[in-house]
C-alpha positions as CSV (number, residue, x, y, z in Angstrom):
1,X,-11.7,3.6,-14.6
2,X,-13.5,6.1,-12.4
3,X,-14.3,3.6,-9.4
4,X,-10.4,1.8,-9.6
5,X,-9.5,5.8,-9.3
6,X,-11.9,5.8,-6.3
7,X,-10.3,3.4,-4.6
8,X,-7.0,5.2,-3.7
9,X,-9.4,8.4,-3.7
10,X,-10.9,6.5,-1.0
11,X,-7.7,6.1,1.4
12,X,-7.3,9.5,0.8
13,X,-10.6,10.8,1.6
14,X,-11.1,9.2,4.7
15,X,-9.5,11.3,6.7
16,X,-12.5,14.0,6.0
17,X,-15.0,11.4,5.7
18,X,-14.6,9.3,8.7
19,X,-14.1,12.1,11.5
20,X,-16.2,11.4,15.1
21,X,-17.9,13.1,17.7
22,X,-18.6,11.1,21.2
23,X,-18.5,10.4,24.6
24,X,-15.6,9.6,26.7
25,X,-16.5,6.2,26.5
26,X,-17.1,5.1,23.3
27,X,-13.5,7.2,22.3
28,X,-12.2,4.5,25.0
29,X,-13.6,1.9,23.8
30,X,-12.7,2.5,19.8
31,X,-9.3,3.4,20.7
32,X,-8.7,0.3,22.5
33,X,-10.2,-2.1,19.7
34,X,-8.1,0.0,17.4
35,X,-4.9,-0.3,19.2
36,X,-5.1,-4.1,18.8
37,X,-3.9,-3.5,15.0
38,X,-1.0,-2.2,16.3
39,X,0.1,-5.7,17.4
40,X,-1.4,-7.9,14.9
41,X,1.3,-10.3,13.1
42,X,2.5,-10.1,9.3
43,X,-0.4,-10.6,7.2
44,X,-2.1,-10.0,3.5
45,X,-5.3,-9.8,2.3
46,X,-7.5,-9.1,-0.7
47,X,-10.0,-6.1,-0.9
48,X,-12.9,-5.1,-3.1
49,X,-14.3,-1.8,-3.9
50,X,-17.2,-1.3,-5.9
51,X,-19.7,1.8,-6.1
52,X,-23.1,1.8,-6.6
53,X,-25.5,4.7,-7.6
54,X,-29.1,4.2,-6.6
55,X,-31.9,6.4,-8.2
56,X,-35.1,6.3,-5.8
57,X,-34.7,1.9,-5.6
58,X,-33.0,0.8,-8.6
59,X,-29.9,0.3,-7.8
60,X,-26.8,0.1,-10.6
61,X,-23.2,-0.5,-10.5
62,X,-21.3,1.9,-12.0
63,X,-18.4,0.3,-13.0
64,X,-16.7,-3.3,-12.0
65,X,-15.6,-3.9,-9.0
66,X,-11.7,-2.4,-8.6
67,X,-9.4,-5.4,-7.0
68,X,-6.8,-4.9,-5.0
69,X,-4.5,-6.8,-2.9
70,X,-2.4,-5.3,1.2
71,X,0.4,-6.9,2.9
72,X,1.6,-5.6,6.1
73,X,4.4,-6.7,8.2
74,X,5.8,-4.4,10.9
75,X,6.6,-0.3,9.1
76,X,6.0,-2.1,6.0
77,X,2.8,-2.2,3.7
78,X,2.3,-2.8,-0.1
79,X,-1.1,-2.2,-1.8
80,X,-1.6,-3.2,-5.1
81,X,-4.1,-2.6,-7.5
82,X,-5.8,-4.5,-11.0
83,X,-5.0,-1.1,-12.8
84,X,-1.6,-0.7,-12.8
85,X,-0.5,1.0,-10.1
86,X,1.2,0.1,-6.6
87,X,2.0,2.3,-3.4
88,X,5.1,1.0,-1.1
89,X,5.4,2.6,2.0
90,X,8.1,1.9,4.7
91,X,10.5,3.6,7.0
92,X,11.4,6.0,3.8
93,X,8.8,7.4,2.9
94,X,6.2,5.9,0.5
95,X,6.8,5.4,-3.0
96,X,4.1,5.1,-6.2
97,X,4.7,2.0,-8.9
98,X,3.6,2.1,-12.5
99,X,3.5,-1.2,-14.3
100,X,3.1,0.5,-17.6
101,X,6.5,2.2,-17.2
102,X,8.1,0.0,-14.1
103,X,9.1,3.1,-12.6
104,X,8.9,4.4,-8.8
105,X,8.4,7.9,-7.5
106,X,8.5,9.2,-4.0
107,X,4.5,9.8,-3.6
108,X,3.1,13.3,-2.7
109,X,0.8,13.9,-0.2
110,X,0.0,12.9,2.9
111,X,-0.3,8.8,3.4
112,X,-0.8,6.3,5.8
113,X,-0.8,3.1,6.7
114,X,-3.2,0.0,4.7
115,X,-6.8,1.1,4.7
116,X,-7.1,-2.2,6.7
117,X,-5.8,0.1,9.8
118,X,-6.4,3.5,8.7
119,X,-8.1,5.5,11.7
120,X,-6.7,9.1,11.6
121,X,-10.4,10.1,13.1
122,X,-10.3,8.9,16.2
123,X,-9.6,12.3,18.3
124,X,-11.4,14.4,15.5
125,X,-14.9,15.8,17.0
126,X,-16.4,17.6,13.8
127,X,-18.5,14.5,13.0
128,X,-21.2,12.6,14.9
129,X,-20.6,9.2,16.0
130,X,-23.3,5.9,16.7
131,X,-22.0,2.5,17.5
132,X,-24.5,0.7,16.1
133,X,-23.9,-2.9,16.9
134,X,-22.3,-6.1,16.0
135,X,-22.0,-7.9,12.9
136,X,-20.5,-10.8,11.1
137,X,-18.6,-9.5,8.4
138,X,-16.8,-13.1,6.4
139,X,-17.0,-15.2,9.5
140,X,-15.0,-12.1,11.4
141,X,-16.9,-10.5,14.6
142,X,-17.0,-6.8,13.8
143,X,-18.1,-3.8,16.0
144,X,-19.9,-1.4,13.6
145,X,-19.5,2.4,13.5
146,X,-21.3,4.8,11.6
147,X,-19.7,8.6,11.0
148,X,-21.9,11.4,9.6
149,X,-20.4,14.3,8.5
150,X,-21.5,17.8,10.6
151,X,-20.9,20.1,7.9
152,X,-21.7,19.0,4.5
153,X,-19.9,20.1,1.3
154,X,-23.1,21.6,0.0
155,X,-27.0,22.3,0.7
156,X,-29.0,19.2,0.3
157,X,-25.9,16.9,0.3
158,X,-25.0,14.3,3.0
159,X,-21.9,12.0,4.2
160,X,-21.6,9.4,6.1
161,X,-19.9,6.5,6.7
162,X,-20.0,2.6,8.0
163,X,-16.8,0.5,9.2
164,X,-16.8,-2.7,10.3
165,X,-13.5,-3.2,12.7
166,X,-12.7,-6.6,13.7
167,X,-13.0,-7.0,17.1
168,X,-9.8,-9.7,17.4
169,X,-7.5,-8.3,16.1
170,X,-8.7,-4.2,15.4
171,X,-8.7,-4.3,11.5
172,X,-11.0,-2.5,9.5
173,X,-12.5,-5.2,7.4
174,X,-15.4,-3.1,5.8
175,X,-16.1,0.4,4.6
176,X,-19.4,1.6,3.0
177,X,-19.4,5.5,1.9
178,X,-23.1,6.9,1.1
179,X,-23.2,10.1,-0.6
180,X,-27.3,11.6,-0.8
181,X,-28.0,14.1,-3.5
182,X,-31.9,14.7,-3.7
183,X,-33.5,11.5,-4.6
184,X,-29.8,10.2,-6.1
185,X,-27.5,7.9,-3.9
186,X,-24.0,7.3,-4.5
187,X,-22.4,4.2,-2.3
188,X,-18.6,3.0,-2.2
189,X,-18.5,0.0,-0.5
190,X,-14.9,-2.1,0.1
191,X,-14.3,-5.0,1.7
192,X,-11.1,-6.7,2.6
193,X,-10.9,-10.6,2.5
194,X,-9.1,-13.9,2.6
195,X,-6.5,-12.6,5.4
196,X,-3.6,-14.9,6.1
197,X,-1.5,-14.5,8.6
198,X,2.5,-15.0,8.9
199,X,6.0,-14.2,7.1
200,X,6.2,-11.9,4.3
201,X,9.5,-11.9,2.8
202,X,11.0,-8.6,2.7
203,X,11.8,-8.5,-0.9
204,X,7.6,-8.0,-1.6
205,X,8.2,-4.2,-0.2
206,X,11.5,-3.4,-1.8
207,X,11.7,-0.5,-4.2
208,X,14.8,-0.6,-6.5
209,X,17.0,2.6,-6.3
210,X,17.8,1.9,-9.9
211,X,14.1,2.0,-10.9
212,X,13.2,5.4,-8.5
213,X,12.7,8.5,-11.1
214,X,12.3,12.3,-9.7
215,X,13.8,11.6,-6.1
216,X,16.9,13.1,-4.7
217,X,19.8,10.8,-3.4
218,X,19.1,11.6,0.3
219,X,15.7,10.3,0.6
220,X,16.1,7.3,-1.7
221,X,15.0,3.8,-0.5
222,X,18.1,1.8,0.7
C-alpha cells in the first residue's frame, strides 16, 4: 500500500523535488521542449511506479509495482489508479473518486495537470540542473535531466531527480527519485507507456453532480 500511496505522493512532491538552477540557455531550451505538450493531441497512456530500496548493492523492491492509467484531452485529464482511487480534473476544479464508496469530492490542495506534463520547476532556481544527454526511453527519443536538491531536508540526506522528456512531442515519459541515507538508497522510479493518440469521449472525465459529497452548489461540476 505504501508505494500505490507514493504514487499520488509523487505528483505531489514534485514540485519540491524537481526545482532547477541554470543558464539562460538551457531554461530556453527546456521551456521550449516543454511547451510542445501544450499542443500535443488527445491521448492516454499507462504508467508504472515502483520503489526500490538498495542497501550497499542489493537491491529489493519494496512493494509491487502501483499501476495506473492518464488520459488527457484539452483542460481535461483523468488518472486512475489499481487501488481504488481516481482524480478528475477539468475546468472546475479537480475532483477525487473512491471506488469503495463511488463517491466524488472536490480535492484539496494544490493540483496540476497529468504527471505526463507536470513542470511547475521550470523558473525555480533553488536546485541545480545537468542535462545529461539523450536516451531511448520505449522507442521515444528523450532529452534527460537530472535535478538535485540545494538544501536537503536533513544532514547526510540527498535528492535528486531524473526525467526523461520526449523530445516530439514534450511529455515526460520517465521519472526516477533517489533518496541517499548513509549507505541506504531509496528509488521511485515511473514510467508512462503504450501512448495512443486521438479522441477521448467526454463522458471518461465527467463527474456526476449526484455522486459529488462535501461540495457546495456553486463549484459543483456541470
Amino acid at each position: 500500500m505504501k508505494i500505490k500511496i507514493g504514487v499520488f505522493q509523487a505528483i505531489a512532491c514534485l514540485v519540491i523535488l524537481s526545482k532547477w538552477s541554470f543558464g539562460q540557455d538551457d531554461v530556453t531550451r527546456i521551456q521550449e521542449l516543454l511547451a510542445k505538450a501544450q499542443k500535443v493531441p488527445a491521448y492516454q497512456c499507462d504508467m508504472v511506479t515502483s520503489s526500490f530500496i538498495v542497501v550497499k548493492t542489493q537491491p529489493t523492491k519494496s512493494a509491487p509495482p502501483a499501476m495506473s492509467k492518464i488520459w488527457r484531452k484539452g483542460p481535461y485529464s483523468k488518472t486512475d489508479t489499481d487501488f481504488g482511487y481516481a482524480m478528475v480534473t477539468g475546468p472546475d476544479g479537480a475532483y477525487d473518486y473512491f471506488v469503495g464508496k463511488d463517491q466524488y469530492s472536490r480535492h484539496k490542495g494544490s493540483f496540476g495537470p497529468p504527471l505526463t506534463e507536470f513542470a511547475p520547476f521550470v523558473e525555480d532556481k533553488n536546485c541545480k540542473l545537468a542535462i545529461l544527454g539523450n536516451e531511448a526511453v520505449n522507442g521515444m527519443n528523450c532529452t534527460v535531466v537530472n535535478v538535485v536538491e540545494r538544501k536537503n531536508p536533513k544532514p547526510g540526506v540527498s535528492l535528486s531527480t531524473k526525467y526523461w522528456i520526449w523530445k516530439d512531442n514534450g511529455l515526460i515519459v520517465k521519472i526516477e527519485q533517489t533518496i541517499k541515507n548513509g549507505h541506504t538508497i531509496s528509488k521511485m522510479l515511473t514510467e508512462a507507456k503504450n501512448f495512443r493518440f486521438g479522441d477521448i469521449p467526454d463522458d471518461v472525465f465527467a463527474v456526476p453532480k449526484e455522486k459529488v459529497v462535501n461540495n457546495n452548489s456553486d463549484t459543483a461540476p456541470k
